[in-house]
N, C-alpha and C positions, 0 to 999 in steps of 0.2 A: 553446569550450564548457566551461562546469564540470565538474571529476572529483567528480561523487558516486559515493555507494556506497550501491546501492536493495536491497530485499527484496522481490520480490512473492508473495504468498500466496493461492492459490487453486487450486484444484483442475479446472481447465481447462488440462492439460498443456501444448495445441495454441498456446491462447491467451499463458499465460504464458513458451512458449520464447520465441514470437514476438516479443513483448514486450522479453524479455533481449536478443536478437538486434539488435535494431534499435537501443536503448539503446546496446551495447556499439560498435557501427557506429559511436555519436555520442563513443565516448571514454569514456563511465559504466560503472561498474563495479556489474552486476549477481547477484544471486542467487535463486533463487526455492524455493519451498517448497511441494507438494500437498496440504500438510494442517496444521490447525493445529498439533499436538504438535509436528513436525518444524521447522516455525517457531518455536517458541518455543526448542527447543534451538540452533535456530540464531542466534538473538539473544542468549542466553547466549556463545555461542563467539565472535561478532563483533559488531562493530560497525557500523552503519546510518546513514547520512545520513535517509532517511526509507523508511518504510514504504506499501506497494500493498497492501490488503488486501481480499478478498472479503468481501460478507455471509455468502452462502448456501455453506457447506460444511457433507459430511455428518463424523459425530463431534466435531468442534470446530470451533463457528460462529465467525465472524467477532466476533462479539461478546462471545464467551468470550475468543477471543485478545486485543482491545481493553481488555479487565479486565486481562491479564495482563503488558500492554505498558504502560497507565498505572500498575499496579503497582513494576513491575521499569524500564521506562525511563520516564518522567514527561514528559521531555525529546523523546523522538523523536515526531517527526510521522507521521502516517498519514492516508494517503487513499483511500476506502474506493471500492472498484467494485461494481457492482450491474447487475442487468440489467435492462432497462426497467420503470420501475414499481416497484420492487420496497423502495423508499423509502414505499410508501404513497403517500395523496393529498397527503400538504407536500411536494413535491419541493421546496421553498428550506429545510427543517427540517432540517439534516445528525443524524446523531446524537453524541449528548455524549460525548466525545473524540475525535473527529475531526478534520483540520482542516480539510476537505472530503471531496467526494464526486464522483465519475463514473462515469456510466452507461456501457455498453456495448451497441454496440461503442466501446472505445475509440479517440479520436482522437492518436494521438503526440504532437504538437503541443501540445494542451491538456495534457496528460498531462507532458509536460514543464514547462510553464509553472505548473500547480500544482505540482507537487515542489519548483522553485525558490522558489516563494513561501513554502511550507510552511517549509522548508528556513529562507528568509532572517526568514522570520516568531520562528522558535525563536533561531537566532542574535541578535534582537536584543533579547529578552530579558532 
């Protein structure tokens, strides 16, 4: 298994431990964040293989934080989770900087398999 180092952001504590937990079971070195501000300090302080990020958080949407990460990192990928639907009716439409998207509930599996892509996508740049 590859040693990345993820961020997930999102304000479903339950979800996102869970998330790190299983991750870390696999070898990946994870961290997570409940709210955008706290994230974005945290991306100042470290450094990310790639980014999990929510749409729907309250104080700083997901899409605030996506301004602020193609700002400050250009470079790091992010892939956005959402809850059913919640993409509108283009669900093939991701939005602009992303480099995908997954619904939830999330599946581990896919969830890993986009990170690495994302991941090898940016690397070969």
């Amino acid at each position: 298994m590859d040693k990345y180092k993820i961020l997930f952001i999102d304000d479903e504590e339950e979800l996102v431990t869970t998330l790190v937990e299983r991750l870390e079971y696999r070898g990946m070195e994870a961290d997570f964040a409940l709210n955008g501000s706290d994230a974005v300090e945290m991306m100042r302080k470290n450094t990310y293989d790639v980014v999990v990020l929510d749409l729907k958080m309250p104080v700083m949407s997901g899409t605030e934080v996506m301004k602020i990460i193609e700002k400050e990192h250009p470079r790091l990928p992010v892939l956005l989770i959402t809850g059913h639907g919640s993409l509108g009716e283009e669900h093939d439409e991701k939005p602009e900087g992303a480099f995908d998207y997954l619904e939830k509930p999330i599946d581990l599996e896919d969830l890993i398999a986009k990170m690495k892509e994302a991941i090898r996508s940016v690397n070969a740049q």
